[in-house]
C-alpha positions as CSV (number, residue, x, y, z in Angstrom):
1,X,10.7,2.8,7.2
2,X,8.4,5.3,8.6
3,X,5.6,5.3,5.8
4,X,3.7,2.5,4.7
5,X,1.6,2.6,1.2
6,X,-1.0,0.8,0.6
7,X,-1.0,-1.3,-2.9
8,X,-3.2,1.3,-4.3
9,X,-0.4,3.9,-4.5
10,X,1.8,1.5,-5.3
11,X,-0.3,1.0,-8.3
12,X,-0.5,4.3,-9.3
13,X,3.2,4.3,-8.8
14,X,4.1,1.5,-11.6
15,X,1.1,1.9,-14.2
16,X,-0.7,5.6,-15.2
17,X,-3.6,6.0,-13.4
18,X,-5.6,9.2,-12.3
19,X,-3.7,9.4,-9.1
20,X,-0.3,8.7,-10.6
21,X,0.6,12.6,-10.9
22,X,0.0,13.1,-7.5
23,X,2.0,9.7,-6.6
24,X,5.0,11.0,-8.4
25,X,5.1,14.1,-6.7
26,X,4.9,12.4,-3.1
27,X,7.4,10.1,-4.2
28,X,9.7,13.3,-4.7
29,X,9.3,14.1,-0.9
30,X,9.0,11.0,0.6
31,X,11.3,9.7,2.6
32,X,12.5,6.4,1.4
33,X,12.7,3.1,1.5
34,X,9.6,1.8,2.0
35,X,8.3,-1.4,3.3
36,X,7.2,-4.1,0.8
37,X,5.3,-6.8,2.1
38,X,4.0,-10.2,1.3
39,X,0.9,-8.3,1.1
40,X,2.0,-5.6,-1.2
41,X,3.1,-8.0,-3.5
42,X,0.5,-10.5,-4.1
43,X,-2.1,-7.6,-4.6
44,X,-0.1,-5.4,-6.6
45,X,0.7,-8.5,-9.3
46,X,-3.2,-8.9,-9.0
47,X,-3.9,-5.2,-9.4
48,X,-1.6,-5.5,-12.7
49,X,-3.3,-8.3,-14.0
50,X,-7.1,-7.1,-13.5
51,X,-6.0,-3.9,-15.0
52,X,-5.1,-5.8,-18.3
53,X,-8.5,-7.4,-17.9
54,X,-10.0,-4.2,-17.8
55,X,-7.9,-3.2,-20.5
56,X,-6.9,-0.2,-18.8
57,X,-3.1,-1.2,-19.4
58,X,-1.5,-3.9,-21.9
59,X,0.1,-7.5,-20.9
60,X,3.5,-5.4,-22.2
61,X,3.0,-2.5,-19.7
62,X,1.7,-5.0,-16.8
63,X,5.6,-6.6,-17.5
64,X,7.3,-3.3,-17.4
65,X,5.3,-1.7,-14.2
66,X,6.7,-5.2,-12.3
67,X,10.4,-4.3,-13.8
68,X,10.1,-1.1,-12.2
69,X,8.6,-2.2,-9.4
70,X,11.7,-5.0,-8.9
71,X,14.4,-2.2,-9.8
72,X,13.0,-0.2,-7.2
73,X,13.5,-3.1,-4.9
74,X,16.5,-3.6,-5.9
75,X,18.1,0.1,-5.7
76,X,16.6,0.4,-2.2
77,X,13.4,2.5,-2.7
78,X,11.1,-0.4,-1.5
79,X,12.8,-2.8,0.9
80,X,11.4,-6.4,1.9
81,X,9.5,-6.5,4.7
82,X,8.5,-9.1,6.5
83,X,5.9,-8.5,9.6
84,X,5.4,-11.9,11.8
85,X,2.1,-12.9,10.2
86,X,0.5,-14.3,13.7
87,X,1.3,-10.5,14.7
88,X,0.0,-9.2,11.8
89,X,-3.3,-11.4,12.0
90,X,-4.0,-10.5,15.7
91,X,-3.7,-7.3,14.9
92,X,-6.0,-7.3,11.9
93,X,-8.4,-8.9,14.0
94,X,-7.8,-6.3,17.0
95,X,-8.7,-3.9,14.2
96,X,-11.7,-5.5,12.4
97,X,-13.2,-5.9,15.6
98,X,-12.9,-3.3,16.9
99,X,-13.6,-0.6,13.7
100,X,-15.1,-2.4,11.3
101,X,-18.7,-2.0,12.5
102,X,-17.8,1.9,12.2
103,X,-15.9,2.2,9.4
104,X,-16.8,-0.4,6.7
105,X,-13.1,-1.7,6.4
106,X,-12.8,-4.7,4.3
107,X,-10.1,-7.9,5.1
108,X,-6.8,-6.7,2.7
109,X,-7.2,-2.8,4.1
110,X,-7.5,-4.3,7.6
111,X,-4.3,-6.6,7.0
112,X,-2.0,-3.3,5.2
113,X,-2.6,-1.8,8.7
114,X,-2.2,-4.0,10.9
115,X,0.8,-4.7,9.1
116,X,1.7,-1.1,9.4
117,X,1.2,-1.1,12.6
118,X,3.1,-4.2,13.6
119,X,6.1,-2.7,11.3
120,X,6.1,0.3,14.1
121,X,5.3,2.5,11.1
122,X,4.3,6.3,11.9
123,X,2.2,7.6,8.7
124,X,0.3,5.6,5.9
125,X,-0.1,6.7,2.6
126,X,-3.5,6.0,0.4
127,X,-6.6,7.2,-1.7
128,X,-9.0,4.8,0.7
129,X,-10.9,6.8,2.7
130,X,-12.0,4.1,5.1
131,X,-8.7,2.5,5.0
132,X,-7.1,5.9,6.0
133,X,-10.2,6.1,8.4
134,X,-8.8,3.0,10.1
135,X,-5.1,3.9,9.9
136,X,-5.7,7.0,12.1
137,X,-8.1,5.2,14.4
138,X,-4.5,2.8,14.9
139,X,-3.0,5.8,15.8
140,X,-0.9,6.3,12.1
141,X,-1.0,9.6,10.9
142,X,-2.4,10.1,7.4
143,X,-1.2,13.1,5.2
144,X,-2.9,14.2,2.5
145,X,-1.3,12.9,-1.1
146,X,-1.4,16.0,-3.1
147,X,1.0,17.1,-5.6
């Protein structure tokens, strides 16, 4: 589990978006599985939901983006992860303290690194500019998500 993505590709993974072309074709080339964290799933159920809200997507394709998302968990393309949360919080404050002042990173971008970090990822994955900002600044390398 070299790669950690942040929920935003994960998104784009499970419900068309504009960045879900160049997703897919990552996803082609990536080496897998990755992590899924406590993290990951909380905001990507959210994501989901506020994209019905927004009516961007319908309750019906919120339901089938999380059955994909679950058989993907379950044919080993995400895999549970489980960071130690007091590791993952010192980190995030470690970070925020650090970068925040510089970068503008807000609280759940701070916590998806640190709990990269604390997974011993090598590489993070997302359209954030500041979050990928902060990933490198933790030492992560950040390639470029094109298709």
């Amino acid at each position: 589990m070299n790669t950690y993505v942040d929920t935003g590709f994960l998104c784009s993974l499970y419900a068309p978006d504009a960045h879900t072309r160049r997703v897919v074709a990552r996803m082609r080339r990536q080496r897998l599985p990755l992590p899924f964290t406590w993290l990951h799933q909380i905001e990507l159920r959210n994501a989901l939901r506020l994209r019905v809200f927004r009516r961007e997507i319908t309750a019906a394709q919120r339901e089938a983006s999380l059955n994909m998302m679950l058989a993907d968990l379950g044919s080993g393309v995400l895999v549970v992860a489980a960071p130690a949360l007091a590791e993952v919080t010192t980190e995030a404050e470690r970070l925020g303290a650090v970068h925040s002042e510089k970068l503008g990173t807000r609280s759940l971008d701070i916590l998806h690194v640190a709990s990269a970090v604390v997974l011993g990822s090598t590489s993070f994955l997302t359209f954030d500019r500041r979050q990928a900002a902060l990933a490198r600044a933790s030492g992560l390398s950040v390639p470029a998500i094109s298709s």
